[in-house]
C-alpha positions as semicolon CSV with decimal commas, in nm:
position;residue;x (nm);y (nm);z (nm)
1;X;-8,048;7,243;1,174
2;X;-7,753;7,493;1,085
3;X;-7,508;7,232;0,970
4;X;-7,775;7,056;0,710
5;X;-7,802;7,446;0,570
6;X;-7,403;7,533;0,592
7;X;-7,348;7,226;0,379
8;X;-7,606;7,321;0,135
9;X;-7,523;7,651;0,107
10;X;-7,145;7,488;0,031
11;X;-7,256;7,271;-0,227
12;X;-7,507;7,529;-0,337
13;X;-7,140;7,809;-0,382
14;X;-6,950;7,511;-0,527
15;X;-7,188;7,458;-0,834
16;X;-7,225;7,868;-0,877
17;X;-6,863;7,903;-0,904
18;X;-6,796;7,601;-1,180
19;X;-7,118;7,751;-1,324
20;X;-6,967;8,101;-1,375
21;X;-6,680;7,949;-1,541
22;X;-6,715;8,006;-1,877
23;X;-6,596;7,782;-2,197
24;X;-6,393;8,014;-2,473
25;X;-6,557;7,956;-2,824
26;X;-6,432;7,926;-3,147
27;X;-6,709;8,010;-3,400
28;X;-6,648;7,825;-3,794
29;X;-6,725;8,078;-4,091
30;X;-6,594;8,146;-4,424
31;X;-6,461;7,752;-4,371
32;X;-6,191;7,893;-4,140
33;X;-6,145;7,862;-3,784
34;X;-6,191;8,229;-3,579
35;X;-5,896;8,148;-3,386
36;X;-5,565;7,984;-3,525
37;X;-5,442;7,884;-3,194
38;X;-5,599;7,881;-2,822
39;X;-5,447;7,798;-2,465
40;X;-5,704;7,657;-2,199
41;X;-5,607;7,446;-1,875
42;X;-5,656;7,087;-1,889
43;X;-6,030;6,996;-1,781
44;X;-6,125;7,316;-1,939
45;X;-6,392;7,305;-2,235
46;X;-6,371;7,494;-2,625
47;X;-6,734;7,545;-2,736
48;X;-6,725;7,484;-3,136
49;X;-6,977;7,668;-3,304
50;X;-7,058;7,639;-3,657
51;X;-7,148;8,013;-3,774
52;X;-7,062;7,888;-4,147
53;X;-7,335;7,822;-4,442
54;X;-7,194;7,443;-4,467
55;X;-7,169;7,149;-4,250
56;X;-6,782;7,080;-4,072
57;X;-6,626;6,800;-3,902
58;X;-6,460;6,907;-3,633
59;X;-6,165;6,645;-3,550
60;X;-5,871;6,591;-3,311
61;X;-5,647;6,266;-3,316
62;X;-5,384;6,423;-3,061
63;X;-5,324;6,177;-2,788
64;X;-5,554;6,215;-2,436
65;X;-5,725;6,413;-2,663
66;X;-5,879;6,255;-2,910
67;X;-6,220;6,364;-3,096
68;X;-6,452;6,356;-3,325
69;X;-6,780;6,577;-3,354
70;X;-6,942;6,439;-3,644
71;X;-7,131;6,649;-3,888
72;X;-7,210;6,944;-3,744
73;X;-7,489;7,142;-3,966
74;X;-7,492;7,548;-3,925
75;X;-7,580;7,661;-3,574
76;X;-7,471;7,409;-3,428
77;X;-7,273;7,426;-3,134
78;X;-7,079;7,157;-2,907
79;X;-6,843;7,166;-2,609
80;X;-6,549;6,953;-2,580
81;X;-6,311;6,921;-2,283
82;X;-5,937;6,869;-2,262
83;X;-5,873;6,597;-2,059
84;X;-5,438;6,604;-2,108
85;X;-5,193;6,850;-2,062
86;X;-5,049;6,910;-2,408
87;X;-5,126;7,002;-2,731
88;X;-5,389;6,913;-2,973
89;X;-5,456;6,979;-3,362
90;X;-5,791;7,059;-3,464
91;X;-5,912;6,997;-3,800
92;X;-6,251;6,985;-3,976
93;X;-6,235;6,591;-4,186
94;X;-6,434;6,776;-4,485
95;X;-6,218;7,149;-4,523
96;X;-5,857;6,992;-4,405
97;X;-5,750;7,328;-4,509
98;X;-5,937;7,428;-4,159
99;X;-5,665;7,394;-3,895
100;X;-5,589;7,533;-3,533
101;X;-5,385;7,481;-3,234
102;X;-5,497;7,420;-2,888
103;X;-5,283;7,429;-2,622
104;X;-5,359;7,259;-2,318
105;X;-5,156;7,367;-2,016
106;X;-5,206;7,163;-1,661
């Protein structure tokens, strides 16, 4: 009966570690990105959050990893992974002014 239990218990710590990992977040308001630039590790996650009064477009067509959130109305919030070491621009397709850097190291 122990080994059953050890291996659940295993899985069981497995899941409660990648659980306690927690995604960085970039919030949108004032139709500006809070952060201009970000490093993560590849596999790692951004939560966007729109905290704005209007709808954005978050967008990324760097290489390995390439995106594109839709419309995203206020309060919305999405997570997006980065699959490739690298870097990637972020943009929103309706405030092009709204630009950041994320750096994705392996």
């Amino acid at each position: 009966m122990r080994k059953p239990t050890s291996l659940a218990l295993v899985v069981l710590m497995g899941l409660t570690v990648g659980a306690l990992a927690a995604n960085l977040t970039i919030t949108q308001k004032g139709r500006i990105f809070s952060s201009e630039s970000v490093t993560i590790k590849k596999g790692e996650a951004l939560t966007f959050v729109n905290d704005d009064t209007v709808p954005h477009n978050i967008v990324s067509t760097s290489k390995g990893n390439e995106f594109n959130l839709g419309s995203q109305p206020p309060g919305a919030a999405t997570d997006v992974t980065f699959k490739e070491a690298g870097e990637a621009l972020i943009i929103c397709a309706i405030h092009p002014r709204m630009k950041m850097t994320v750096k994705i190291a392996e």
